[in-house]
C-alpha positions in Angstrom: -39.1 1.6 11.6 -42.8 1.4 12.8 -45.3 2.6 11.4 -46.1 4.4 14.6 -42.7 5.8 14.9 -42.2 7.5 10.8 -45.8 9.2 12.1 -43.9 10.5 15.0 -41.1 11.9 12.6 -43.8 13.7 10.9 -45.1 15.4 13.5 -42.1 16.4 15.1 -41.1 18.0 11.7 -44.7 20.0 11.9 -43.6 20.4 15.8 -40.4 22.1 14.2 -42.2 24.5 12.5 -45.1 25.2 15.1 -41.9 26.5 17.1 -40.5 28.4 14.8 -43.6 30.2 14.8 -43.9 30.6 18.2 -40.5 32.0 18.5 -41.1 34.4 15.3 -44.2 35.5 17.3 -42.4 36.4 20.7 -40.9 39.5 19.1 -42.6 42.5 19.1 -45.3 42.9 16.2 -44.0 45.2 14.7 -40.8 42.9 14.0 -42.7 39.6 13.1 -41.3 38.2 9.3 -45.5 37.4 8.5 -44.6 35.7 5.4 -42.1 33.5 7.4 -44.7 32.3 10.0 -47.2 31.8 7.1 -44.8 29.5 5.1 -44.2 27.8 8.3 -48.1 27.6 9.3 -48.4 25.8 5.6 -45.8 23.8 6.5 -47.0 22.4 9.4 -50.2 21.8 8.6 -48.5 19.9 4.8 -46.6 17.6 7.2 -49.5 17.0 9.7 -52.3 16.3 6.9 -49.3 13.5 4.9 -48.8 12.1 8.5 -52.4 11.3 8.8 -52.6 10.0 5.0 -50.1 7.6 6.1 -52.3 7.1 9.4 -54.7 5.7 7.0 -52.4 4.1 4.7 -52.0 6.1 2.2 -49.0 7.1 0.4 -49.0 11.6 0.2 -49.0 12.9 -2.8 -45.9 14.8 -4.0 -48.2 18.3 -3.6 -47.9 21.6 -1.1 -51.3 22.0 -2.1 -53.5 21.8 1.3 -56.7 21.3 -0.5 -55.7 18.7 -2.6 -54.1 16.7 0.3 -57.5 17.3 2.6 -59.6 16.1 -0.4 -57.3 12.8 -0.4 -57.9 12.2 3.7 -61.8 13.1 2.7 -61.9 10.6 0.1 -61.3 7.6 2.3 -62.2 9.4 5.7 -65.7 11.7 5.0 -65.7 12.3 9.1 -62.8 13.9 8.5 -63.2 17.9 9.4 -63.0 20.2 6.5 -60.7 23.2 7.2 -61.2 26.8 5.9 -57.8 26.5 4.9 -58.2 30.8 3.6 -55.2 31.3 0.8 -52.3 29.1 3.0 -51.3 26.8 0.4 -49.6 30.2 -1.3 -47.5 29.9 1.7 -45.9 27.1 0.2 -44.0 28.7 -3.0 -45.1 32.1 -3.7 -44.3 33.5 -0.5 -40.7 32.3 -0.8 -39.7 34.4 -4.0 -39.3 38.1 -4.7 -41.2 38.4 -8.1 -44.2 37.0 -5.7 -43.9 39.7 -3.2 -46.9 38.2 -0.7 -46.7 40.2 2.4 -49.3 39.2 4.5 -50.4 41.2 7.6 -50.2 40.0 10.8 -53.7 39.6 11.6 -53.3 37.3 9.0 -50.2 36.0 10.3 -51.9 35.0 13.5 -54.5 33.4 12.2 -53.0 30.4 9.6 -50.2 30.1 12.9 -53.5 29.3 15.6 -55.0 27.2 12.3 -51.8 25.0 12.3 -51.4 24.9 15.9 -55.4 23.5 15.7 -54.6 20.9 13.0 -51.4 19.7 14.3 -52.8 19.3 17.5 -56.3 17.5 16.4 -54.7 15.3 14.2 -51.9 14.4 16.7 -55.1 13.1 18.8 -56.9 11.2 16.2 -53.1 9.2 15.1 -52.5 8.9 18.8 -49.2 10.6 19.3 
């Protein structure tokens, strides 16, 4: 397999979760699972940020953490844009378990689903997928 073509699995994966917010999001607000469509935002952007660390050569770190994998892109890329990435990386775990109840709202809900769309999509441009 290319090089070009694992990035491509990456961000179809990240695709895969950009849709399942989309379809969570065509129901009726009052309906939306927010903690669903935030775990998938984090998602998204997880598998977008690794796909660009391998862009540059880099191996990902085993981490959900956003902020540790945007500081590793930094490190070798400075250019690269800093994203108010807001509480997202609790997506990744917290949201997942009852003793953790984290219910965001969906104001909040729509906000870390357009941030993911944004990173998916700017960093689908700079791999050149």
């Amino acid at each position: 397999m290319t090089k070009q073509q694992y990035l491509g699995q990456w961000l179809r994966k990240a695709d895969h979760d950009l849709t399942i917010i989309r379809q969570g999001m065509d129901r009726p607000e009052a309906e939306w699972v927010t903690d669903v469509l935030c775990f998938h935002a984090q998602q998204a952007v997880e598998k977008a940020f690794k796909a660009y660390l391998i862009y540059l050569d880099q191996e990902p770190p085993r981490t959900h953490s956003l902020e540790v994998l945007q500081r590793t892109i930094r490190s070798s890329s400075p250019a690269f844009p800093e994203y108010e990435l807001g509480d997202l990386t609790a997506f990744a775990v917290q949201s997942r378990y009852p003793d953790e109840l984290f219910e965001p709202d969906s104001s909040e809900a729509k906000r870390y689903a357009k941030l993911a769309e944004q990173i998916v999509s700017e960093l689908r441009l700079r791999i050149g997928q």
